[in-house]
ZAZA-374834 format. One record per residue (C-alpha): residue number from 1; residue in three letters; x, y, z negated. Coordinates in steps of 0.5 Angstrom, whole numbers, plus 500, padded with zeros to 3 digits. Each point is the difference from the previous one (the first is absolute). Example, Ala and Ser with C-alpha at 12.3 -4.5 7.8 and 13.67 -1.06 7.14 Angstrom:
<atoms>
ATOM / num / residu / u / v / w
ATOM / 1 / ala / 525 / 491 / 484
ATOM / 2 / ser / 502 / 507 / 502
</atoms>
This chain:
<atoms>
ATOM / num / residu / u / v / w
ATOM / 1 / unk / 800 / 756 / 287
ATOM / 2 / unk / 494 / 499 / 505
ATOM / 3 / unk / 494 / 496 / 498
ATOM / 4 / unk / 497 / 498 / 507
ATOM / 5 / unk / 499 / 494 / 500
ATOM / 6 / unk / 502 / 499 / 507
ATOM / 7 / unk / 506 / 506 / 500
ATOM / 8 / unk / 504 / 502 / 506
ATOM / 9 / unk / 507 / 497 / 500
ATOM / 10 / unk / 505 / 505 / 499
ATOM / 11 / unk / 503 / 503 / 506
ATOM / 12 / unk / 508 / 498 / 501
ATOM / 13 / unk / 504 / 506 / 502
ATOM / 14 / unk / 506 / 501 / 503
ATOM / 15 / unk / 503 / 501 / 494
ATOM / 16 / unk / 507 / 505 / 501
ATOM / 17 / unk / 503 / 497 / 495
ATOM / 18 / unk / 500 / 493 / 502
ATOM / 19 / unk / 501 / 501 / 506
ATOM / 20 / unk / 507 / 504 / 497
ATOM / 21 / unk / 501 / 494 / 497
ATOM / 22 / unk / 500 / 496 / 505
ATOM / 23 / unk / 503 / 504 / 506
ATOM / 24 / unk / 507 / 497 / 498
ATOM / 25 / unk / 499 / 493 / 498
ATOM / 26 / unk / 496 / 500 / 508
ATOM / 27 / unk / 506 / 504 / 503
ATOM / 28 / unk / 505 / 494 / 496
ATOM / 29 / unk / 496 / 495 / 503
ATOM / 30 / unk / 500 / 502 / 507
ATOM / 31 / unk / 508 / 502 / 500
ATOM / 32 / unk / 501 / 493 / 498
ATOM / 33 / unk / 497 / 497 / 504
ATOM / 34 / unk / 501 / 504 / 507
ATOM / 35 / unk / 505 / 504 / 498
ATOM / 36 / unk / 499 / 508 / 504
ATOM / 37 / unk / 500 / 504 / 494
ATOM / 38 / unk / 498 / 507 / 504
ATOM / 39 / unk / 494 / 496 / 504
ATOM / 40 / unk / 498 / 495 / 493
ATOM / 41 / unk / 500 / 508 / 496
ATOM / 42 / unk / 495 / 502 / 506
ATOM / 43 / unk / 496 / 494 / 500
ATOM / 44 / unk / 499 / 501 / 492
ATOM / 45 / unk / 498 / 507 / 501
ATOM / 46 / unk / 495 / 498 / 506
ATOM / 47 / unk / 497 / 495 / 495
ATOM / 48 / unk / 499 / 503 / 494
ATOM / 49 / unk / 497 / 506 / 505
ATOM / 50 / unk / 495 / 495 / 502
ATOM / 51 / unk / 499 / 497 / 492
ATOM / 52 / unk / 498 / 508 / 498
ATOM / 53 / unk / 495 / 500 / 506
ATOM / 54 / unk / 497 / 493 / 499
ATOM / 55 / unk / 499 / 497 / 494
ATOM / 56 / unk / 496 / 506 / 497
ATOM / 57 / unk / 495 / 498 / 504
ATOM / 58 / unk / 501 / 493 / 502
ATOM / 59 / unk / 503 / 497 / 492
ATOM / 60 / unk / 505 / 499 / 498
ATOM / 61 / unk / 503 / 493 / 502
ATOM / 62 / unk / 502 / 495 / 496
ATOM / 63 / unk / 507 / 499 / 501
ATOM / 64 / unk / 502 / 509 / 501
ATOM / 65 / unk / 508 / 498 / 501
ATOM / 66 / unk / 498 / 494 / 505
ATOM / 67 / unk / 495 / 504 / 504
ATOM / 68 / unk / 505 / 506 / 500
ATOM / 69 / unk / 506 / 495 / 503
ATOM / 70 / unk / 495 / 497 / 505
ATOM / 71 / unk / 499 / 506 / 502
ATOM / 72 / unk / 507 / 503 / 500
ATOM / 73 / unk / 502 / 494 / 504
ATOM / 74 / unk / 495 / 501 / 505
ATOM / 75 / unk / 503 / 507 / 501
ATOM / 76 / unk / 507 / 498 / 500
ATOM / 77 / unk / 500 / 494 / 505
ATOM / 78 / unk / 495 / 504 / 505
ATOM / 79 / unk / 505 / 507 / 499
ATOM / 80 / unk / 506 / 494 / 501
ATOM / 81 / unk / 497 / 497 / 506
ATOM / 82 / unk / 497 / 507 / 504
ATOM / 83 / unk / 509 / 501 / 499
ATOM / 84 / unk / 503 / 494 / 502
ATOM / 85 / unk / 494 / 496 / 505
ATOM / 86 / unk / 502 / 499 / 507
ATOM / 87 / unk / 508 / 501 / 499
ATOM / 88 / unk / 502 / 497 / 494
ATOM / 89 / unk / 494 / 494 / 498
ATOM / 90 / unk / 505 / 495 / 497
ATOM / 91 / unk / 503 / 506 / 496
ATOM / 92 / unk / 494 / 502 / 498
ATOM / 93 / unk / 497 / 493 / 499
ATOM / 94 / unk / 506 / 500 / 495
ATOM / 95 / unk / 501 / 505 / 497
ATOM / 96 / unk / 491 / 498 / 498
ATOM / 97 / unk / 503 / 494 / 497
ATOM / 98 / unk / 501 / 501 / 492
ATOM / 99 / unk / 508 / 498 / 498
ATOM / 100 / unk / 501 / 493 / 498
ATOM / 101 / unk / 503 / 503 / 493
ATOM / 102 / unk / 494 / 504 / 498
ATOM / 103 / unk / 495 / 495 / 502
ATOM / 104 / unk / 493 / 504 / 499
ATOM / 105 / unk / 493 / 498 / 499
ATOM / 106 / unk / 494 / 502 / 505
ATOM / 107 / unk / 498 / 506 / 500
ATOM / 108 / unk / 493 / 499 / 497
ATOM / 109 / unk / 504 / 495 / 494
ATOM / 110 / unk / 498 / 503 / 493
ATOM / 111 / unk / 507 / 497 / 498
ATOM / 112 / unk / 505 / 503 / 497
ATOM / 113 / unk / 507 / 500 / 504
ATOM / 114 / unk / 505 / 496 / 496
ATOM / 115 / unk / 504 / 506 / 498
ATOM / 116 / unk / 498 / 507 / 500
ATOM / 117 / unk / 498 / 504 / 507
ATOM / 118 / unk / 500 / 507 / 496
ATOM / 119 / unk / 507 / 498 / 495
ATOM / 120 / unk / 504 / 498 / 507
ATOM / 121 / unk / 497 / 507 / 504
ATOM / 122 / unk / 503 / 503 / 494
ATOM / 123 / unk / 508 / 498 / 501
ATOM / 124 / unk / 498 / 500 / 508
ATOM / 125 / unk / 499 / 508 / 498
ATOM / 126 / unk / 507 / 499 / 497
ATOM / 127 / unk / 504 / 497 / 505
ATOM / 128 / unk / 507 / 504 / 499
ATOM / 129 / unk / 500 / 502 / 508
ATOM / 130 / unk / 495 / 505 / 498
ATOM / 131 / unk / 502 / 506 / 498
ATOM / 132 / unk / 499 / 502 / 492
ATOM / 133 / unk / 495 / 505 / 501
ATOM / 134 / unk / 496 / 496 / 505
ATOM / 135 / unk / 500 / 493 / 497
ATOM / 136 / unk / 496 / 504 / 493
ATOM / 137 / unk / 496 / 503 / 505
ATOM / 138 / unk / 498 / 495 / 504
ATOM / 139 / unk / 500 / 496 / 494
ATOM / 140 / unk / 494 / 504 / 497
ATOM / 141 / unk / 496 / 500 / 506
ATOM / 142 / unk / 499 / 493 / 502
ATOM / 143 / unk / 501 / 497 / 493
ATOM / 144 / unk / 496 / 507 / 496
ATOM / 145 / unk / 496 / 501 / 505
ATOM / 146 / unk / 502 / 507 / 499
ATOM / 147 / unk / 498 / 506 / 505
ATOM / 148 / unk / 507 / 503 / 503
ATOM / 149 / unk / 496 / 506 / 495
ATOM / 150 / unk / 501 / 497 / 494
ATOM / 151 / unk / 506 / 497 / 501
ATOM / 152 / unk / 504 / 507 / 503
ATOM / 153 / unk / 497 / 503 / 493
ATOM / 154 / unk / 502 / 494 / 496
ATOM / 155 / unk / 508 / 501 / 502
ATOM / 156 / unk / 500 / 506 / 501
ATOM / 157 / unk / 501 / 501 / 507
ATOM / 158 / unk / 496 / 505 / 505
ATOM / 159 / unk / 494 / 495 / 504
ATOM / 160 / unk / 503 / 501 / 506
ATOM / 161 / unk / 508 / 497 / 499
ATOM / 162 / unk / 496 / 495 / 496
ATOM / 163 / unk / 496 / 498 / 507
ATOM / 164 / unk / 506 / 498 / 503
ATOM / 165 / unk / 503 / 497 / 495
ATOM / 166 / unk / 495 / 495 / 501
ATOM / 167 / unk / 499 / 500 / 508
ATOM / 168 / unk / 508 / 499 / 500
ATOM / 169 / unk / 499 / 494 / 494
ATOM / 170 / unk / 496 / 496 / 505
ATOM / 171 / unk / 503 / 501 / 507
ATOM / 172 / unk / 506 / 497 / 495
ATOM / 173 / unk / 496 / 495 / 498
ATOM / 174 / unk / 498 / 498 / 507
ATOM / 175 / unk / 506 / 501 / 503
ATOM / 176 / unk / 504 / 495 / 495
ATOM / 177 / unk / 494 / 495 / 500
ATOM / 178 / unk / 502 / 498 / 493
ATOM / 179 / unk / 497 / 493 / 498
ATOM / 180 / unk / 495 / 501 / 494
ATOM / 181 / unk / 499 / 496 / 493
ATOM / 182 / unk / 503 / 499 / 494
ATOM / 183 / unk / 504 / 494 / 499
ATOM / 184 / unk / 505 / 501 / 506
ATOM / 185 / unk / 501 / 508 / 500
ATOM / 186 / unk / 498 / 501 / 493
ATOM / 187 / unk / 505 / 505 / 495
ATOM / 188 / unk / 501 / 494 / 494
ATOM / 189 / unk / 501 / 494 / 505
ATOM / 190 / unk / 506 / 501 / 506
ATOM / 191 / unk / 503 / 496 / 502
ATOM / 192 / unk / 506 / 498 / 496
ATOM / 193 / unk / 506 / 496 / 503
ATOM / 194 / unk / 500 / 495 / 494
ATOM / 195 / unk / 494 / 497 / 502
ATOM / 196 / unk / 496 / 504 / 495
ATOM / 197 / unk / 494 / 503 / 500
ATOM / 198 / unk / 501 / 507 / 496
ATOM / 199 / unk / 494 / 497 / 495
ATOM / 200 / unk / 505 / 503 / 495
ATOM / 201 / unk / 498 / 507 / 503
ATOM / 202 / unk / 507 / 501 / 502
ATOM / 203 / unk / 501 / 503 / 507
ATOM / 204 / unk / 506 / 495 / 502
ATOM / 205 / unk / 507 / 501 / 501
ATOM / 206 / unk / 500 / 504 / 506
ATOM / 207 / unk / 502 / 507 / 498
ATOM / 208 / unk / 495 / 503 / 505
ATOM / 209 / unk / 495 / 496 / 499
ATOM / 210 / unk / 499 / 501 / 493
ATOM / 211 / unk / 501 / 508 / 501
ATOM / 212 / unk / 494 / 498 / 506
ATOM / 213 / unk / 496 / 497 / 496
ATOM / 214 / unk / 500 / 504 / 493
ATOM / 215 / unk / 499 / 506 / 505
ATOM / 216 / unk / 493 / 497 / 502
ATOM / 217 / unk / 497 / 498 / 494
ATOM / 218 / unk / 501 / 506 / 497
ATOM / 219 / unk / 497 / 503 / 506
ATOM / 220 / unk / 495 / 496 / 498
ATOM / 221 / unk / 499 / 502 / 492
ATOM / 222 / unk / 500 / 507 / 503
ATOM / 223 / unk / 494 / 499 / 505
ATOM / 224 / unk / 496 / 495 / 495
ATOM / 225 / unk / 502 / 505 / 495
ATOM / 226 / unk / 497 / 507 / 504
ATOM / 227 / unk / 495 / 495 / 502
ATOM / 228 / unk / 497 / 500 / 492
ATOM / 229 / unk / 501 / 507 / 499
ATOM / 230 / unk / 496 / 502 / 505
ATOM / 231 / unk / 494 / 495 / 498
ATOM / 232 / unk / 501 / 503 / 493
ATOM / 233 / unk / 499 / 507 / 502
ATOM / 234 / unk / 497 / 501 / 507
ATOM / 235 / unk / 505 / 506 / 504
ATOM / 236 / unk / 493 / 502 / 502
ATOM / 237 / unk / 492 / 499 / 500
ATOM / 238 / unk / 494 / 500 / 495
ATOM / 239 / unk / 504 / 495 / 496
ATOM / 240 / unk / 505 / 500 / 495
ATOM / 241 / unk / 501 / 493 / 501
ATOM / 242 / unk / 501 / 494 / 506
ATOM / 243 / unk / 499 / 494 / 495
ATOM / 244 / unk / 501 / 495 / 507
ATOM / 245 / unk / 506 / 504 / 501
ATOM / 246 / unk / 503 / 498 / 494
ATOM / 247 / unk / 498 / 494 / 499
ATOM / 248 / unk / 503 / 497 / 506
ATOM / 249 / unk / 506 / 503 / 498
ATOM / 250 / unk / 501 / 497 / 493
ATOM / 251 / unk / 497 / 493 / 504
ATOM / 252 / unk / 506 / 501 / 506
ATOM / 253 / unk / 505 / 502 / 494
ATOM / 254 / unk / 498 / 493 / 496
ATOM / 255 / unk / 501 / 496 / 507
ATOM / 256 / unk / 507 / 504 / 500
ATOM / 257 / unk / 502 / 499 / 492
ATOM / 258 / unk / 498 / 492 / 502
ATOM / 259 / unk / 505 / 499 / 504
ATOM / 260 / unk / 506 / 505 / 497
ATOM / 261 / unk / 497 / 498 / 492
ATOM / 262 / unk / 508 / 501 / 499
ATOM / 263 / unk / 500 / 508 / 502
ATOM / 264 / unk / 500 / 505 / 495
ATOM / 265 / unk / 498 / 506 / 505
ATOM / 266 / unk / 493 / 495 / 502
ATOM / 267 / unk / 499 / 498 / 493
ATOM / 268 / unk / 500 / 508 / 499
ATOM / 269 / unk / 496 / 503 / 506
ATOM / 270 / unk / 494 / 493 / 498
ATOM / 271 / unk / 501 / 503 / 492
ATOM / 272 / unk / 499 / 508 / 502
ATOM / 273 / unk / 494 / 498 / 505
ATOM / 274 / unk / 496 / 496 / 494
ATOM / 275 / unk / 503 / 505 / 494
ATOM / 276 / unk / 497 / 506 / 505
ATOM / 277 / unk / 494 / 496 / 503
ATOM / 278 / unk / 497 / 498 / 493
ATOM / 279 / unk / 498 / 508 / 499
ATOM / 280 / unk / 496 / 500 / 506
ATOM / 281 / unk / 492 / 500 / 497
ATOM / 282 / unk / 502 / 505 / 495
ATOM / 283 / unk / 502 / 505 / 505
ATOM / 284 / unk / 494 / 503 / 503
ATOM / 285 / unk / 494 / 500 / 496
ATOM / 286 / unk / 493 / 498 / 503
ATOM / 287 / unk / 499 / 506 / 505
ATOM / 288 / unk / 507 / 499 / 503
ATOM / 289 / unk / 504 / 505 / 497
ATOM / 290 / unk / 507 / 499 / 498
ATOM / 291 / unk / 502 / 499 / 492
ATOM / 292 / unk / 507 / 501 / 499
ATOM / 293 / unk / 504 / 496 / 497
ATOM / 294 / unk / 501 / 503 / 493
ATOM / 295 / unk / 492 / 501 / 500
ATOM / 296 / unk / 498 / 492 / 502
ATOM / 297 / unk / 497 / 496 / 495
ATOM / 298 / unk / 505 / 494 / 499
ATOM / 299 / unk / 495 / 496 / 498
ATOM / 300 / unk / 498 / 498 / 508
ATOM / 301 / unk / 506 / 499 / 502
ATOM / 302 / unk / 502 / 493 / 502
ATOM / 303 / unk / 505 / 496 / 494
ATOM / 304 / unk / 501 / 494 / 504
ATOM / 305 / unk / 503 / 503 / 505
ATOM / 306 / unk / 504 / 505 / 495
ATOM / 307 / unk / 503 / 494 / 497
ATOM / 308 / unk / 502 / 496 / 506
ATOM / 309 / unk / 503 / 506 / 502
ATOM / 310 / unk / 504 / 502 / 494
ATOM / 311 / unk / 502 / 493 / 500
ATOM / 312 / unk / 503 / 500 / 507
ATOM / 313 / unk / 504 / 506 / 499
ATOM / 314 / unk / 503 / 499 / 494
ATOM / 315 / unk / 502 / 493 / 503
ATOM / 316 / unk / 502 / 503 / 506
ATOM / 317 / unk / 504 / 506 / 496
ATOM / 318 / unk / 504 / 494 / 495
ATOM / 319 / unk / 501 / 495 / 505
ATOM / 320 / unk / 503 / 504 / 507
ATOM / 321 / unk / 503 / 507 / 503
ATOM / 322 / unk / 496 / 506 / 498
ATOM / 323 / unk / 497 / 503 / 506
ATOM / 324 / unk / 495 / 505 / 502
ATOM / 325 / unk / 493 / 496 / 499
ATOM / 326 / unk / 502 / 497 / 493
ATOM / 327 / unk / 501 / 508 / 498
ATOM / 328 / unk / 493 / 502 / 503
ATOM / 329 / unk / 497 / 494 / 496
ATOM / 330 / unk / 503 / 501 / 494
ATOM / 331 / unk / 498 / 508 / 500
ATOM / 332 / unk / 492 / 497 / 501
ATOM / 333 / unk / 502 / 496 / 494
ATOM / 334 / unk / 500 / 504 / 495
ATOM / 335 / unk / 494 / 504 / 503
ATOM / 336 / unk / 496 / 493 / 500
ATOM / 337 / unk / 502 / 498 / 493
ATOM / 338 / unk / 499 / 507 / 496
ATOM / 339 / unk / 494 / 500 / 497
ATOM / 340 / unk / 498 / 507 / 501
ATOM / 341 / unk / 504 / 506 / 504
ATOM / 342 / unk / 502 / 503 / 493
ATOM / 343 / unk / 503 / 494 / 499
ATOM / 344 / unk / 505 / 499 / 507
ATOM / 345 / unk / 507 / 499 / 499
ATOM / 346 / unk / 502 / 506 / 505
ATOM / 347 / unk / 507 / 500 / 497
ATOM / 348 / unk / 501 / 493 / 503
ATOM / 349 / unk / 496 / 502 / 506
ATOM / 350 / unk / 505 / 505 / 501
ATOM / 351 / unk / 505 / 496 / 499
ATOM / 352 / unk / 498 / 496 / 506
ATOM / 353 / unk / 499 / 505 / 504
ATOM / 354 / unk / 508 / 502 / 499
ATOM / 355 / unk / 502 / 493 / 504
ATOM / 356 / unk / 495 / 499 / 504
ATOM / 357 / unk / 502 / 508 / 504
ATOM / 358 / unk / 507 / 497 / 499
ATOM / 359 / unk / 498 / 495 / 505
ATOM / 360 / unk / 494 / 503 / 504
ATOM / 361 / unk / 501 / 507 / 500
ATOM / 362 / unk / 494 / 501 / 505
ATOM / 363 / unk / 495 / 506 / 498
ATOM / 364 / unk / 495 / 497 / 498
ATOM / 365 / unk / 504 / 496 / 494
ATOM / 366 / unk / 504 / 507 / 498
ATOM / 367 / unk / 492 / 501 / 499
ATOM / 368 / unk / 498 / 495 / 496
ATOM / 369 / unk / 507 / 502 / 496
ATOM / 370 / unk / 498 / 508 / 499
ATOM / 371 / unk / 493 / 498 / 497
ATOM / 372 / unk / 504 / 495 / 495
ATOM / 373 / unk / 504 / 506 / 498
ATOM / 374 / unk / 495 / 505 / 499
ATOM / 375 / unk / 496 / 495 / 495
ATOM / 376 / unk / 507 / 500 / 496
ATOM / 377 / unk / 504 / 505 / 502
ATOM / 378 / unk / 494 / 505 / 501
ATOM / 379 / unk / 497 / 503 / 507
ATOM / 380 / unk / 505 / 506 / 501
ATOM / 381 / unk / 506 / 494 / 502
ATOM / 382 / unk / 495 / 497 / 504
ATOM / 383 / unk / 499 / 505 / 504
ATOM / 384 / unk / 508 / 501 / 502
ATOM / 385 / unk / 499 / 494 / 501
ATOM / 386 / unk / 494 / 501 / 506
ATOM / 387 / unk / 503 / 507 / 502
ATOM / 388 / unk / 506 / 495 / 503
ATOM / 389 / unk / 495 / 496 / 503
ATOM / 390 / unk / 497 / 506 / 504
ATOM / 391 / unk / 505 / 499 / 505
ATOM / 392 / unk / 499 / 493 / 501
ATOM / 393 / unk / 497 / 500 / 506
ATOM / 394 / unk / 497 / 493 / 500
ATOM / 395 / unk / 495 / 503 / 494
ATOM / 396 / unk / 499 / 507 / 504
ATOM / 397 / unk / 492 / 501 / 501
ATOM / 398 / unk / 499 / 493 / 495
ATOM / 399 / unk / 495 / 501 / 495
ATOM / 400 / unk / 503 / 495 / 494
ATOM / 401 / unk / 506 / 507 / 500
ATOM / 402 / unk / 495 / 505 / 498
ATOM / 403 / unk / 495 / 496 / 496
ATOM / 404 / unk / 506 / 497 / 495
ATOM / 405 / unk / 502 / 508 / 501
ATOM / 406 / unk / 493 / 502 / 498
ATOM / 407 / unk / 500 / 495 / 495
ATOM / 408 / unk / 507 / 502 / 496
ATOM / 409 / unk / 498 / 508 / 500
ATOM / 410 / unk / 494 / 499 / 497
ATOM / 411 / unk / 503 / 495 / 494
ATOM / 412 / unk / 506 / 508 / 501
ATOM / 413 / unk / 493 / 504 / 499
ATOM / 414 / unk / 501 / 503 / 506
ATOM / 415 / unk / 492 / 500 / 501
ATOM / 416 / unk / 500 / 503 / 507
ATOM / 417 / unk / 506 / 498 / 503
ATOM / 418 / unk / 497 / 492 / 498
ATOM / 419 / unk / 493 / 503 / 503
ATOM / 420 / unk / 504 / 502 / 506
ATOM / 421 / unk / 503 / 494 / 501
ATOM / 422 / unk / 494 / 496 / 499
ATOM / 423 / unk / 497 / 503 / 506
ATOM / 424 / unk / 506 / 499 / 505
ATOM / 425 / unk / 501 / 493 / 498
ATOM / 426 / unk / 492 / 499 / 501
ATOM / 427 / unk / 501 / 503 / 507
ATOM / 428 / unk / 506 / 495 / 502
ATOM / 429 / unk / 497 / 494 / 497
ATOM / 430 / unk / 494 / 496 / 506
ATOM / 431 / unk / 498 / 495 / 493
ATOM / 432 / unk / 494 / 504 / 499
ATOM / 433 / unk / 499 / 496 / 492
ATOM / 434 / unk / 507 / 503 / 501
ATOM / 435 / unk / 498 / 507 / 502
ATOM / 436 / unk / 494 / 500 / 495
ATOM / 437 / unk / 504 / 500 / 494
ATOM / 438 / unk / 505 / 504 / 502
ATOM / 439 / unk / 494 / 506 / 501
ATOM / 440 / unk / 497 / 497 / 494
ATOM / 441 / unk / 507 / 502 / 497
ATOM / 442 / unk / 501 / 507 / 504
ATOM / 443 / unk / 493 / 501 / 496
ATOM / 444 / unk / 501 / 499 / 493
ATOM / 445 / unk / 506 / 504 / 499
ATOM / 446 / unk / 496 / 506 / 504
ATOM / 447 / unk / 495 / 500 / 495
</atoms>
């Protein structure tokens, strides 16, 4: 720490990772306020542009989030205006006008709207006119903050179908001019011809509805769910881990879990977010590279969100359907609650694997389900199991196939086929923690 008696106060950067973070809750606000989802998502960006160009050398300002609406809604009002003038005005004027339901404070306001801009963002992404894909993907990028990139890697998909999925989400949007917020348009509260709320999680006793509404939250799971996930391990970069992404995907999740505490599947995705989250300051060591799971001091990893999440699933597990996310958690269970990786219970997690592939057969649980049986079963049946996935063409070029192929051939002894399959899984991956170990790997059996 400096000793000066008078030292130079320490610049504010930009920050990347606080503007991630507020990129949503700003883009929430705006269309909450002025509607325009394709012009408020530019307006964000040209905000932000001006953020990461300002602030480094200005300071940061005392209220980020309310400097970046300022400034987005000055972009957006002037973009609206240039649109509108001479020929439309009195459009214009109205369409400036925040909507009486969802009355917003002032731009430079610190205060929080009453409810949350960025949770109602996410079921406006959501929407059932929106294509499946294009609701996840648009999803990602304007809550995630996620670049077309990652996401097309996220899901499996080329770059280039991805950036279309998206660019055909927002003209959707724009075209519908959906109404945005939570408490009219929200999936636990539709409109019910008994003159209920829903407040029960029920969807009502429109058929339709309900079906529309199931739909849309578990849209919802699955975009905060891929959200996480890329948080816990960044798809590319000099960092195994993107803490703010994670963070907010637990935040959003708990906001969901607080308005739906009956559902067992938001109970779960809420509990496999904290059983997994609670490993994370043992996963690299202090020079940034990765620890796997098996080699991670138990010691630093976070009890108390370890118990709050047993607690949520065994609850959800004993009260309500079963479902995919109550699956996922429970196998974090008992890898948190195991003392040592010798002591894993991997007949129980294979067991879980069996149901949850009978519910999701996608690759990337029969992945999960092909370790689970080499650690009871041995390698050489794990192996089978991956040659089947080799047609898969969603796995096809991805780094977790081969890095889970390297790691079962070595546990068969099969020194250089698995020194073989490090290497290639090294140069499909862009984590470059990632990239490091898998050489690392490659390496030491070559020795």
């Amino acid at each position: 720490m400096l000793t000066t008696p008078e030292p130079a106060p320490e610049p504010a950067p930009a920050g990347e990772d606080l503007l991630r973070r507020l990129a949503p809750q700003v883009l929430g606000a705006l269309v909450r306020r002025y509607g325009h989802f394709d012009a408020a998502e530019d307006a964000v960006q040209e905000a932000l542009l001006a953020a990461a160009r300002q602030w480094p050398v200005e300071g940061r300002p005392a209220n980020p989030r309310g400097w970046l609406i300022r400034v987005a809604s000055r972009r957006l009002t002037d973009q609206l205006r240039s649109e509108e003038a001479r020929r439309r005005r009195e459009e214009t004027a109205a369409a400036l006008t925040p909507r009486d339901e969802f009355v917003a404070p002032p731009p430079g306001e610190s205060r929080a709207p009453a409810e949350d801009d960025t949770l109602a963002l996410l079921f406006l992404c959501c929407r059932a006119d929106l294509a499946p894909a294009g609701r996840i993907a648009l999803t990602l990028r304007a809550v995630g903050g996620l670049t077309t990139a990652e996401i097309a890697r996220a899901l499996l998909v080329p770059e280039a179908t991805m950036a279309q999925r998206i660019s055909r989400a927002k003209r959707r949007i724009k075209a519908s001019d959906a109404p945005f917020g939570i408490t009219s348009d929200r999936p636990d509260r539709p409109d019910r011809p008994d003159g209920s709320d829903g407040s029960d999680g029920s969807a009502g006793s429109d058929p339709e509805q309900a079906r529309e509404h199931a739909e849309r939250l578990a849209d919802a799971l699955h975009v905060l769910y891929l959200i996480f996930n890329e948080g816990y391990t960044a798809t590319s970069g000099g960092d195994l881990q993107r803490a703010d992404l994670a963070t907010e995907a637990i935040r959003l999740t708990r906001a969901v879990h607080a308005l739906l505490p009956a559902d067992g599947e938001v109970a779960g995705l809420l509990a496999l977010m904290l059983l997994t989250d609670a490993r994370r300051a043992a996963r690299t060591a202090p020079d940034g590279s990765l620890i796997p799971l098996a080699e991670q001091d138990r010691t630093r990893w976070d009890r108390t969100a370890i118990t709050e999440g047993v607690a949520l699933v065994s609850d959800a597990l004993t009260h309500t359907p079963l479902g995919p996310y109550q699956l996922r958690a429970a196998i974090a269970a008992v890898h948190d609650e195991a003392a040592s990786d010798e002591d894993t219970d991997w007949a129980e997690i294979l067991a879980l694997y069996e149901l949850l592939i009978r519910l999701v057969p996608g690759p990337v649980e029969r992945l999960g389900h092909a370790v689970a049986v080499a650690m009871v079963h041995g390698p050489r049946r794990a192996l089978a199991l991956l040659a089947l996935l080799d047609e898969d063409e969603r796995l096809a070029g991805h780094h977790r196939l081969e890095a889970v192929r390297a790691h079962l051939l070595e546990m068969a002894g099969d020194r250089p086929a698995a020194r073989a399959a490090y290497a290639k899984a090294a140069g499909l991956t862009l984590s470059l923690p990632e990239r490091r170990y898998l050489r690392f790997r490659a390496a030491r059996l070559a020795q």
